[in-house]
C-alpha positions in Angstrom: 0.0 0.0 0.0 1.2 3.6 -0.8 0.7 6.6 1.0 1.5 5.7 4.5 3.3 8.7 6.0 4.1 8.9 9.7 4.1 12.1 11.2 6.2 12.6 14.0 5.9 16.6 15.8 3.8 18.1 18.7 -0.1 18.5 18.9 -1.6 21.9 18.7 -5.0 21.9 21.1 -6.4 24.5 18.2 -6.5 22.4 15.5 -4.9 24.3 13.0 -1.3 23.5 13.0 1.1 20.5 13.9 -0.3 16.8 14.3 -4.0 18.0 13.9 -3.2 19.9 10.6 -0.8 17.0 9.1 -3.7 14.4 10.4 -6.0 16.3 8.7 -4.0 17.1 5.3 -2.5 13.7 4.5 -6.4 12.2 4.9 -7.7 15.0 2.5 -4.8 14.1 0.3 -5.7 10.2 0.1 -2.7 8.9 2.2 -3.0 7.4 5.1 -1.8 9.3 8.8 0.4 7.8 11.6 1.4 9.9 14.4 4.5 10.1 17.1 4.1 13.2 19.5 6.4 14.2 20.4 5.1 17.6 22.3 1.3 18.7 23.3 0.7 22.6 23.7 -1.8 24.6 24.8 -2.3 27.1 22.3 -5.1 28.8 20.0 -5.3 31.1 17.4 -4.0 34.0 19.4 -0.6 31.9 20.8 1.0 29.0 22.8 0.4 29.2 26.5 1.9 26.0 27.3 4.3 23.5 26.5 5.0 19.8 27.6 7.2 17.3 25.8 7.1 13.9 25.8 9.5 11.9 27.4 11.8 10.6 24.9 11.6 6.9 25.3 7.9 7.3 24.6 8.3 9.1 21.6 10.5 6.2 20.7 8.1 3.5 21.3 5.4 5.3 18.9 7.6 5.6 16.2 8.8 1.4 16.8 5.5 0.2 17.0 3.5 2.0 13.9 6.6 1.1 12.2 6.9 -2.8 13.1 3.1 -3.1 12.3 2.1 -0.6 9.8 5.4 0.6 7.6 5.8 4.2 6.1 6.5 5.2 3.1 7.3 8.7 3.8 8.1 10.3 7.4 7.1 14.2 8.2 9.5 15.4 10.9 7.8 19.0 12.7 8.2 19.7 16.0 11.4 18.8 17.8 11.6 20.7 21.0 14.8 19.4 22.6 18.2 17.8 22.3 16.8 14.4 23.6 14.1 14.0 22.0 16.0 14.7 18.6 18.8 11.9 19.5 16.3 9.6 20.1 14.0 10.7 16.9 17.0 10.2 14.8 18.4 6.9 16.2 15.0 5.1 16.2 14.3 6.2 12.6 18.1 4.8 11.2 17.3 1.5 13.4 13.9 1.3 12.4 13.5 2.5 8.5 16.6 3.6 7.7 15.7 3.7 3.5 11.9 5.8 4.1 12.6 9.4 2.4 12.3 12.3 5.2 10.5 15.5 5.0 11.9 18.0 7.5 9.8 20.8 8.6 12.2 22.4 11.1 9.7 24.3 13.2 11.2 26.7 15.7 8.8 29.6 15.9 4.8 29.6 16.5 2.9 31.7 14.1 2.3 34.0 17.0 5.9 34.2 18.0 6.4 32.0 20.5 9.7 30.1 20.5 9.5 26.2 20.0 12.7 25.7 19.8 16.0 25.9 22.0 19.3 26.7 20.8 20.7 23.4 21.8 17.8 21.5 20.2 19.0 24.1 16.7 22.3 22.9 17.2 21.1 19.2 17.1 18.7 19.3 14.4 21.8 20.3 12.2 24.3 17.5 13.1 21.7 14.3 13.3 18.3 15.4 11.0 19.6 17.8 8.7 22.0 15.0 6.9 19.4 12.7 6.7 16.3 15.1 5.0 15.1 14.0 1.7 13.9 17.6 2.1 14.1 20.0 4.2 11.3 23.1 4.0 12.4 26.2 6.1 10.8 29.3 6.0 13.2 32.7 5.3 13.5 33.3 9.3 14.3 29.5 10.2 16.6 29.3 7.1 18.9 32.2 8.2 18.7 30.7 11.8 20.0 27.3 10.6 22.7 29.0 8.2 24.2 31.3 11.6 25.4 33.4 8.4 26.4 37.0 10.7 24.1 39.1 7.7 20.4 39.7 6.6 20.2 37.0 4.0 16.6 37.5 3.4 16.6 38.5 -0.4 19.9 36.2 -1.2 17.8 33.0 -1.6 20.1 31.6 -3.6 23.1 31.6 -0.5 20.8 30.3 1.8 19.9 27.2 -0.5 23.5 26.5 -1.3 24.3 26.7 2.2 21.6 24.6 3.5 22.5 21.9 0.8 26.2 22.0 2.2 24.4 21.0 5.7 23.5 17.1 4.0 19.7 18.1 2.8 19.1 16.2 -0.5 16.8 19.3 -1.4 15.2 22.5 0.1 12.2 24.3 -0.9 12.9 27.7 0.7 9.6 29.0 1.3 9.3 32.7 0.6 5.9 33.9 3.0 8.2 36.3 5.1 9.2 38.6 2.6 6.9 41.5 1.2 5.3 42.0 -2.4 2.4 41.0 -3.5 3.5 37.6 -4.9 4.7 34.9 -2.3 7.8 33.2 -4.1 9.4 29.5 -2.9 12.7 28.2 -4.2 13.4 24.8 -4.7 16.6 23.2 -5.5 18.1 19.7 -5.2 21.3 18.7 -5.4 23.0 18.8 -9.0 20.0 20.8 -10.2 19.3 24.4 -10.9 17.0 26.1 -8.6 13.0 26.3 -9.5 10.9 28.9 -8.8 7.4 28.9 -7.7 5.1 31.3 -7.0 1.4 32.7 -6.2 -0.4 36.2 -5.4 -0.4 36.7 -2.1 -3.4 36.4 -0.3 -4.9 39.2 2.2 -5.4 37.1 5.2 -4.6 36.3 9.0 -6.1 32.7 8.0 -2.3 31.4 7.5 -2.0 29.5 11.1 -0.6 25.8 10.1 0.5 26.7 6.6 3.7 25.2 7.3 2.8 22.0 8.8 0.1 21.7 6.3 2.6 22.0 3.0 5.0 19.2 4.5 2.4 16.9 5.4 1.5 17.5 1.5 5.0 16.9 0.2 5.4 13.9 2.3 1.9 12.3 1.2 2.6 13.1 -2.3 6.2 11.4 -1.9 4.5 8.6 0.0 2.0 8.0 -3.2 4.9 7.7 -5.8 4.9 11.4 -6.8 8.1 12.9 -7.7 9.2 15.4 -5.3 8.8 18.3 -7.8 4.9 16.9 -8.2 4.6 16.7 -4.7 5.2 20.4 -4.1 3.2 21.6 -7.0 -0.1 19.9 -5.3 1.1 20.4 -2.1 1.2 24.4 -3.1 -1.9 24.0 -4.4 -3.8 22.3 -1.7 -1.8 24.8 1.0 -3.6 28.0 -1.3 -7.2 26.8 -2.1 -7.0 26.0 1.8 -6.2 29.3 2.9 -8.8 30.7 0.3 -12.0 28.6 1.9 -10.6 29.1 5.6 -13.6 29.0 8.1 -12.6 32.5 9.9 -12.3 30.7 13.3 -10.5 32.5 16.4 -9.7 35.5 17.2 -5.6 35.8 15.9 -3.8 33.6 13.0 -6.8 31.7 12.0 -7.0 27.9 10.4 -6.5 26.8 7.2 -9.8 24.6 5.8 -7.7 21.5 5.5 -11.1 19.8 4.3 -11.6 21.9 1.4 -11.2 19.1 -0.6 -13.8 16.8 0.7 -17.2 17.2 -1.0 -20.3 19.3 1.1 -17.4 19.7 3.9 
């Protein structure tokens, strides 16, 4: 069976972002969704009140037994709040399917600006995930954060992709919502390739909570069903946009995507 992706981040009590958004997008999408949490916070549209991660021997165990039983044929990595639970995300996935194609979302800042990461955990992510990302989405503020480049690289897109490539990443689609203009512009490059460009017109809207999470978890189903990698983004992109334009208006701050948008009479 194709299309089995296990998503391994933290849970977002909202519903618009992290394991409820990639739950919610690999199902619209046709795959099929396995989870290992690896955080749960408290948190709405307006921000993240609270934080608790999982010990790391559990987080292990979820990722062993969906993976003895069930098999994957892509992982989503999100959320990663600390050191230990990175070590023990990255051993269990080399001892346990070593081959399965990773998409690495490296999530280290809530949409309302709360930090998710530590700089230890940063530090981390580059030496043991990094490597090991089939590919690796950043946004422009996480992609300067992983480079540690001393200089506002936010219009050199082209330095931060050939940086982040020297880091191990088979490919990185550097995602382009940060910067201003009326277009919203993503880079893509993979190794031995020239870089592609992909764009759409930016739409007017606080409806953007979950974006992120909700454009890997399309990636990785895409790559999970047999799609090449420049396929997957191109629905993915698509899905993540006609999403944002039927978003239900919930909550008071950075509202929800309509991951459902898909599903007839939703």
């Amino acid at each position: 069976m194709k299309g089995r992706v296990l998503i391994i981040a933290g849970s977002d009590s909202g519903g618009g972002a992290g394991i409820q958004a990639d739950i919610k997008t690999v199902t619209a999408l046709g795959g099929f969704a396995m989870t290992a949490i690896t955080a749960i916070t408290a948190q709405n549209t307006r921000g993240v009140a609270a934080v608790h991660d999982i010990p790391p021997l559990v987080v292990a165990e979820q990722i062993k037994v969906t993976m003895d039983d069930l098999g994957a044929d892509c992982i989503k990595v999100g959320m990663l709040s600390n050191p230990s639970i990175i070590d023990v995300v990255h051993k269990t996935l080399q001892q346990e399917v070593p081959e399965v194609p990773i998409v690495l979302d490296p999530v280290m800042i809530a949409k309302g600006g709360a930090s998710l990461l530590t700089n230890e955990a940063v530090d981390s992510l580059k030496e043991l995930l990094l490597p090991k990302a089939f590919l690796l989405t950043p946004n422009i503020p996480e992609a300067i954060a992983l480079s540690q480049l001393e200089r506002d690289l936010t219009d050199d897109s082209e330095l931060l992709l050939n940086v982040l490539l020297g880091m191990g990443s088979n490919a990185i689609l550097l995602k382009g919502g940060h910067r201003e203009g009326d277009l919203i512009v993503d880079f893509f490059q993979e190794h031995g390739r020239n870089v592609m460009r992909f764009e759409n017109p930016r739409i007017q809207t606080n409806d953007t909570h979950g974006t992120g999470c909700t454009l890997a978890s399309a990636i990785a189903t895409g790559i999970s069903q047999s799609l090449t990698l420049e396929q997957s983004i191109i629905r993915a992109r698509k899905y993540v946009y006609e999403a944002i334009m039927a978003a239900p208006g919930l909550g008071e701050g950075h509202g929800p995507l309509n991951h459902g948008h898909l599903i007839p009479n939703y």
